[in-house]
LUMZA-426269 format. One record per residue: residue number from 0; x, y, z of N, C-alpha, C in turn. Coordinates in pm, whole numbers, plus 32768, in hexadecimal, padded with zeros to 4 digits. Example, Ala and Ser with C-alpha at 12.3 -4.5 7.8 and 13.67 -1.06 7.14 Angstrom:
BEGIN
VEXKE | 0 | 8527 | 7DC7 | 830C | 84CE | 7E3E | 830C | 8528 | 7EB6 | 830C
VEXKE | 1 | 8505 | 7F1F | 82C4 | 8557 | 7F96 | 82CA | 850A | 8003 | 8313
***
This chain:
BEGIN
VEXKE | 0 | 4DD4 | BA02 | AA80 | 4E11 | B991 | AA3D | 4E90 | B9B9 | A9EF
VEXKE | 1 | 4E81 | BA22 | A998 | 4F17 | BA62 | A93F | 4F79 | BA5B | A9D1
VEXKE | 2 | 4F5D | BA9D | AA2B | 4FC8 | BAB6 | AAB4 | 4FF1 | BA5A | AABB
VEXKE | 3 | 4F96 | B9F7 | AADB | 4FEE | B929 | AB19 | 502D | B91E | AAB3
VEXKE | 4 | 5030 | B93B | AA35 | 5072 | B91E | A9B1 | 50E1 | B95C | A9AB
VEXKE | 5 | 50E4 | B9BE | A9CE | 518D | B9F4 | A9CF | 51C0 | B9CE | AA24
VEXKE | 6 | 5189 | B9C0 | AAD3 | 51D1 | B98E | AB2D | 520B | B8E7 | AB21
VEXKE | 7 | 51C4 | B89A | AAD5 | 51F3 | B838 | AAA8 | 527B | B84B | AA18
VEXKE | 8 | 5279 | B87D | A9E0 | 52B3 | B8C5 | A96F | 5354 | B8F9 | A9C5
VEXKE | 9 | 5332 | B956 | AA14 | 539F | B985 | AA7B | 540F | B918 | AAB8
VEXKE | 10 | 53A8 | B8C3 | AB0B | 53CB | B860 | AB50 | 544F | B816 | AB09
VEXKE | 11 | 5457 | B7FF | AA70 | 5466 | B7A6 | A9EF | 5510 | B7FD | A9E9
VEXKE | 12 | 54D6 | B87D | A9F3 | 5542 | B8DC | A9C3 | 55F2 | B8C3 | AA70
VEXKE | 13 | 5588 | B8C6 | AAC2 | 55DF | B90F | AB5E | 5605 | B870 | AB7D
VEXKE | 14 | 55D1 | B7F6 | AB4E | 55FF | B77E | AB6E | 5689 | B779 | AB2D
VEXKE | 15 | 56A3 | B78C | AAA8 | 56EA | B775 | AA44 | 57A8 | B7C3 | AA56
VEXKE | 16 | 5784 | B85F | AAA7 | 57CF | B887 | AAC9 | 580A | B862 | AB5A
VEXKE | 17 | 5791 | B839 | ABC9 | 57C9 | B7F2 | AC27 | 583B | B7A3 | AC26
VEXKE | 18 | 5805 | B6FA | ABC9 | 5820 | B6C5 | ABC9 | 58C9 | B6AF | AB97
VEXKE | 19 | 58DC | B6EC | AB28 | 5954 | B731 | AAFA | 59B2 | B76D | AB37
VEXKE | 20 | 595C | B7AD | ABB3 | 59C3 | B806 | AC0F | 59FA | B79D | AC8E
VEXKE | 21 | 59B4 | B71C | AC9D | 59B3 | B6DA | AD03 | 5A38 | B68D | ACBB
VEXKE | 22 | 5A21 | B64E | AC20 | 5AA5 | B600 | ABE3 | 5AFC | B634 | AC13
VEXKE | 23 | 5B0B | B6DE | ABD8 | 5B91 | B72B | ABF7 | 5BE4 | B725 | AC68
VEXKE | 24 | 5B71 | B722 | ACCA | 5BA2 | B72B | AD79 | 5BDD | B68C | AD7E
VEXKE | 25 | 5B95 | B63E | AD6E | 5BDC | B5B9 | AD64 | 5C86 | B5B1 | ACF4
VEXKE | 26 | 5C6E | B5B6 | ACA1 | 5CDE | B5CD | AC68 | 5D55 | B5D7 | ACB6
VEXKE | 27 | 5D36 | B67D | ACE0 | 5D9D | B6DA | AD4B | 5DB4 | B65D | AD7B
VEXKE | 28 | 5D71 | B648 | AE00 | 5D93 | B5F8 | AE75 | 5DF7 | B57D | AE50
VEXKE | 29 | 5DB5 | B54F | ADDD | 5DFE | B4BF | ADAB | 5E99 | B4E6 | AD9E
VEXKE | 30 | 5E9A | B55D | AD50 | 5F4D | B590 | AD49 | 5F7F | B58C | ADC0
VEXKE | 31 | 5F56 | B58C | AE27 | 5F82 | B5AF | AEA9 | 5F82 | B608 | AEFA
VEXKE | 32 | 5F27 | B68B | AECD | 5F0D | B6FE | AF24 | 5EB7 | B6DD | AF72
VEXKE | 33 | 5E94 | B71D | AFDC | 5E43 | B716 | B02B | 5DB3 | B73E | B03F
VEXKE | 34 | 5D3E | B6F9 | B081 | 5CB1 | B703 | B029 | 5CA8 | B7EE | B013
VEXKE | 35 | 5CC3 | B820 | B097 | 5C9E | B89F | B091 | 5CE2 | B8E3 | B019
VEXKE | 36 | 5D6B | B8D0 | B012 | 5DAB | B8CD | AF8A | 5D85 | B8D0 | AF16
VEXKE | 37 | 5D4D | B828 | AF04 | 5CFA | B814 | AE8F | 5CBE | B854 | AE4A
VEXKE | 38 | 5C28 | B861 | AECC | 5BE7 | B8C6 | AEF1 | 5BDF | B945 | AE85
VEXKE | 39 | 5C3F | B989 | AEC0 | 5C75 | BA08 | AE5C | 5CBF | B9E7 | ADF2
VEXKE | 40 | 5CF5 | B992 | ADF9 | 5D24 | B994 | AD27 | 5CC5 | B966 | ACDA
VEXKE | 41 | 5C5C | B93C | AD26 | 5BED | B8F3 | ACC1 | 5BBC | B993 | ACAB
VEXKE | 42 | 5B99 | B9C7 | AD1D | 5B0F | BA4F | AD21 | 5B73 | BA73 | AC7C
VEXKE | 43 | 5BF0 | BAA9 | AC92 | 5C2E | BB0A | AC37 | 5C43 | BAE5 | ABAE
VEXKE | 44 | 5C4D | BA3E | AB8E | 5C3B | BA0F | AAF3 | 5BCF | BA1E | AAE9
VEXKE | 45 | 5B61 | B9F6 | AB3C | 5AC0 | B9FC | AAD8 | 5A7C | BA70 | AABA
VEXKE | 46 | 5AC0 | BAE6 | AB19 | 5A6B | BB68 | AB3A | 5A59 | BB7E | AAA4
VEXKE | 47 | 5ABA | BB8F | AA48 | 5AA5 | BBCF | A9BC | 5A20 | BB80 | A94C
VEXKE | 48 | 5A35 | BAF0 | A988 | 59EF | BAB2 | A937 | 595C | BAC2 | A96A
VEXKE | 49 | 5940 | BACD | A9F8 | 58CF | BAAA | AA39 | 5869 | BB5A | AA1E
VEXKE | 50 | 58CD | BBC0 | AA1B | 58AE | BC22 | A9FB | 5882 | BC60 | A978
VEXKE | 51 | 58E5 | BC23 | A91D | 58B4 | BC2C | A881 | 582D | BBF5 | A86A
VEXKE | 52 | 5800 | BB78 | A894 | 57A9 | BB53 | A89F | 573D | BB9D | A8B7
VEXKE | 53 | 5745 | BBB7 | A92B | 56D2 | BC23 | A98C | 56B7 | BC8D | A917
VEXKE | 54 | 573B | BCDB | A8EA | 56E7 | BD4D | A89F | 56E8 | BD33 | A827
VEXKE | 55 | 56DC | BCCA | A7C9 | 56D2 | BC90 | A746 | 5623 | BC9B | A75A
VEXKE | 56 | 55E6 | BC3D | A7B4 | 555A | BC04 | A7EF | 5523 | BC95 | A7FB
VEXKE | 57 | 555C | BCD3 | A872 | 54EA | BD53 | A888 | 550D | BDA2 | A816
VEXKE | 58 | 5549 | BDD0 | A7CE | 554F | BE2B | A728 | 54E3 | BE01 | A6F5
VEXKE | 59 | 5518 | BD8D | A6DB | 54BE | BD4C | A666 | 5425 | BD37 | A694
VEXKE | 60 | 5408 | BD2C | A738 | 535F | BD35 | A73E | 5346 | BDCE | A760
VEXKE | 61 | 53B2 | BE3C | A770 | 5368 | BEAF | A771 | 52F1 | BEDD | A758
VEXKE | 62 | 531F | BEFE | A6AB | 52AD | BF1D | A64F | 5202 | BEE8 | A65F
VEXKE | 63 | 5234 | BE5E | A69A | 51AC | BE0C | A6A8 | 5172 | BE34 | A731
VEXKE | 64 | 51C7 | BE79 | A7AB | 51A2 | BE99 | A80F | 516A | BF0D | A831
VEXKE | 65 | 51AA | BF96 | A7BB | 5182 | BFE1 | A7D9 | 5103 | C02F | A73D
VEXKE | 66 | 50C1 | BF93 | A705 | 505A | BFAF | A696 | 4FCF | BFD1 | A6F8
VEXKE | 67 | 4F74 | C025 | A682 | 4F05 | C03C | A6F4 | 4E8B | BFFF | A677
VEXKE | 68 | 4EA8 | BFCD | A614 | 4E4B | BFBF | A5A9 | 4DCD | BF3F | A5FE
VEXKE | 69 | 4D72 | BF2E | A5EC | 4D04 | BEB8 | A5EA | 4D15 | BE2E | A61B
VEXKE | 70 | 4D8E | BE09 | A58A | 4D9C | BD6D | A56F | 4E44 | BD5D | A5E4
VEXKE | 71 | 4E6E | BDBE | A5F6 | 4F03 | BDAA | A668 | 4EB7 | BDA2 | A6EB
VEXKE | 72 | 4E6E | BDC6 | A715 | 4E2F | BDC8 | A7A9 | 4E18 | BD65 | A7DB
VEXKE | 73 | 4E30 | BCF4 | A79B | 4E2E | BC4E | A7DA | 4E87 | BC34 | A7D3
VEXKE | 74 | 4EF1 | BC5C | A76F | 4F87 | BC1E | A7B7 | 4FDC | BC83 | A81B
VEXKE | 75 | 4F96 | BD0C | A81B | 4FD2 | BD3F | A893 | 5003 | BCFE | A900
VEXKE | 76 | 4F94 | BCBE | A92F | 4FB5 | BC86 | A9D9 | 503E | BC0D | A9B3
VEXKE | 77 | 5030 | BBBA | A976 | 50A6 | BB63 | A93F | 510C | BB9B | A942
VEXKE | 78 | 512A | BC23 | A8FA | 519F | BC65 | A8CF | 51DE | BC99 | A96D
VEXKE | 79 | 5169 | BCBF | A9DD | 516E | BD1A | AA4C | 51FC | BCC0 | AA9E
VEXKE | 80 | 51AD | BC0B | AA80 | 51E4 | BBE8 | AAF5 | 5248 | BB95 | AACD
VEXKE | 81 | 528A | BBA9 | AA36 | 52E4 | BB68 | AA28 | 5337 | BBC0 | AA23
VEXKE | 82 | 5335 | BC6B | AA0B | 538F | BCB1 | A9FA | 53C0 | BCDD | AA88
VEXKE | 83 | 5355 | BD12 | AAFA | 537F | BD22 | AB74 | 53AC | BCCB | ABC3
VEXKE | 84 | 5363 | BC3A | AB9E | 53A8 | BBB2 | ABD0 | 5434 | BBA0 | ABAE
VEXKE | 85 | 546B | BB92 | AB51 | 5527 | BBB2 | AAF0 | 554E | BBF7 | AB5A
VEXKE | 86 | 5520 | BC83 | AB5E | 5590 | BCD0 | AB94 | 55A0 | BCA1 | ABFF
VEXKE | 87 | 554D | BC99 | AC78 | 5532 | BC8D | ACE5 | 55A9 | BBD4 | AD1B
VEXKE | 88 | 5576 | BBA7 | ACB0 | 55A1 | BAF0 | ACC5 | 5657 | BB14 | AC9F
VEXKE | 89 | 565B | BBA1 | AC55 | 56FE | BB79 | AC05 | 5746 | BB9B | ACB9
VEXKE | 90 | 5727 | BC04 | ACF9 | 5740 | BC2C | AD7B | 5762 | BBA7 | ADDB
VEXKE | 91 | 56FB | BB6F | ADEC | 5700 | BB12 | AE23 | 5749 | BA8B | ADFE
VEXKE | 92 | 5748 | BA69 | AD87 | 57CA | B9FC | AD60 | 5849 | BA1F | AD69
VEXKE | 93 | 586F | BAA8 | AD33 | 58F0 | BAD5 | AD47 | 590F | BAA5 | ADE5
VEXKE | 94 | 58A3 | BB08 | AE47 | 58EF | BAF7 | AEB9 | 58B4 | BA92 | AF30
VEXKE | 95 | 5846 | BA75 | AF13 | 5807 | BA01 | AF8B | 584B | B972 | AF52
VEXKE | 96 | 580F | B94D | AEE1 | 584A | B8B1 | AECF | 58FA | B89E | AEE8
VEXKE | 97 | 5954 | B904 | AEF7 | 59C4 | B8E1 | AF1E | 59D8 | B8F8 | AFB2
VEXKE | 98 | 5988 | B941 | AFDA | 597A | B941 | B084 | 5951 | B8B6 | B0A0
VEXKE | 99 | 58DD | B8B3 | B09D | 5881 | B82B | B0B4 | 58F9 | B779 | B0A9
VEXKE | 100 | 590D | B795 | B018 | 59A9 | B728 | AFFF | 59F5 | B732 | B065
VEXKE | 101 | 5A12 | B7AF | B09D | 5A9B | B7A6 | B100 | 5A5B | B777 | B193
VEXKE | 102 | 59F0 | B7AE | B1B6 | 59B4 | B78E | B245 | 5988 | B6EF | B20B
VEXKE | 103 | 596A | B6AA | B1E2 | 5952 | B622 | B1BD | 59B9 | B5AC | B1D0
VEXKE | 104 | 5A39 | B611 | B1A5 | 5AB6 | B5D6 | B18F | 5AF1 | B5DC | B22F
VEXKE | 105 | 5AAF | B635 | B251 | 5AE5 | B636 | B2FB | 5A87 | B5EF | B364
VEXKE | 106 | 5A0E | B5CF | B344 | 59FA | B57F | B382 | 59EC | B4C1 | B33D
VEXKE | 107 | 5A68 | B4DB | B2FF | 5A78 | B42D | B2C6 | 5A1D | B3E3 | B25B
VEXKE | 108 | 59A6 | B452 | B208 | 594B | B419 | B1D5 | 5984 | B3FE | B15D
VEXKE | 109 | 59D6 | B456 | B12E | 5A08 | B475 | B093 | 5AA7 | B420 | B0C6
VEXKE | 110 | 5AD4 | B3E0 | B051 | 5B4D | B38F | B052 | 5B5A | B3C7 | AFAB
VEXKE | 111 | 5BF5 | B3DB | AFA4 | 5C27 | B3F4 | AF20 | 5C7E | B397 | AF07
VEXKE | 112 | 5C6F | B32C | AEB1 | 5C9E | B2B7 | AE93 | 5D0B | B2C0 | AE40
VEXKE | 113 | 5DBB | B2C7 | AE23 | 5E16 | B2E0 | ADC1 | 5DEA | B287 | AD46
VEXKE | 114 | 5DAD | B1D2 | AD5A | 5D90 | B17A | AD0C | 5D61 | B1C6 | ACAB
VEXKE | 115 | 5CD1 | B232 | ACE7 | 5C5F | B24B | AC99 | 5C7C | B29C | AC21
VEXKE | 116 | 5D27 | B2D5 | AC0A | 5D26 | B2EF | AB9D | 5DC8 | B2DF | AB8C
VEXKE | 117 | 5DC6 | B281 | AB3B | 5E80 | B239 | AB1E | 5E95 | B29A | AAC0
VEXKE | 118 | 5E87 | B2FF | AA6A | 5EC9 | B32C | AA16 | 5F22 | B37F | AA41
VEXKE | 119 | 5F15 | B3AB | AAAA | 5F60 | B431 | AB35 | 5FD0 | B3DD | AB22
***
């Protein structure tokens, strides 16, 4: 049960940076670059932020990951799969969700709308 709890916990964390990285890519496109383009100026503004992140989270649950006392041994598994979950998910947002965006965008699913953001 602690495990489903971090993987839900995780989930909360790798949505948040997705989603952020998906604005960015939209953004791009809206200026007028092109989705693969985008693509990569999104990966390269968020990397710092999406990364700080990652090792703010695993620092800070270290200590709790690597305790061996009694009363830590139930939040071990929690800590297991939100800290190996982070790293693992930061990999994969950096570089799948802007793949995935671009093959989407090539087969016509994804439309980048200029309307969708007038401040450009």
């Amino acid at each position: 049960m602690p495990s489903i709890m971090g993987a839900v916990s995780l989930a909360g964390i790798v949505v948040n940076n997705s989603i952020l990285l998906v604005e960015f890519l939209k953004l791009r496109a809206a200026e007028g670059h092109s989705i693969p383009e985008a693509a990569k100026m999104a990966s390269r503004e968020r990397f710092r932020s999406i990364l700080l992140t990652t090792l703010t989270t695993t620092a800070g649950m270290t200590p709790l990951l690597l305790e061996t006392s009694l009363q830590a041994q139930i939040l071990i598994p929690l800590v297991t799969s939100i800290v190996f979950g982070l790293l693992a998910a930061t990999v994969l947002v950096l570089l799948v969700v802007p793949a995935i965006f671009t093959v989407f965008s090539d087969f016509g699913w994804v439309t980048v709308d200029k309307e969708q953001h007038p401040e450009e």
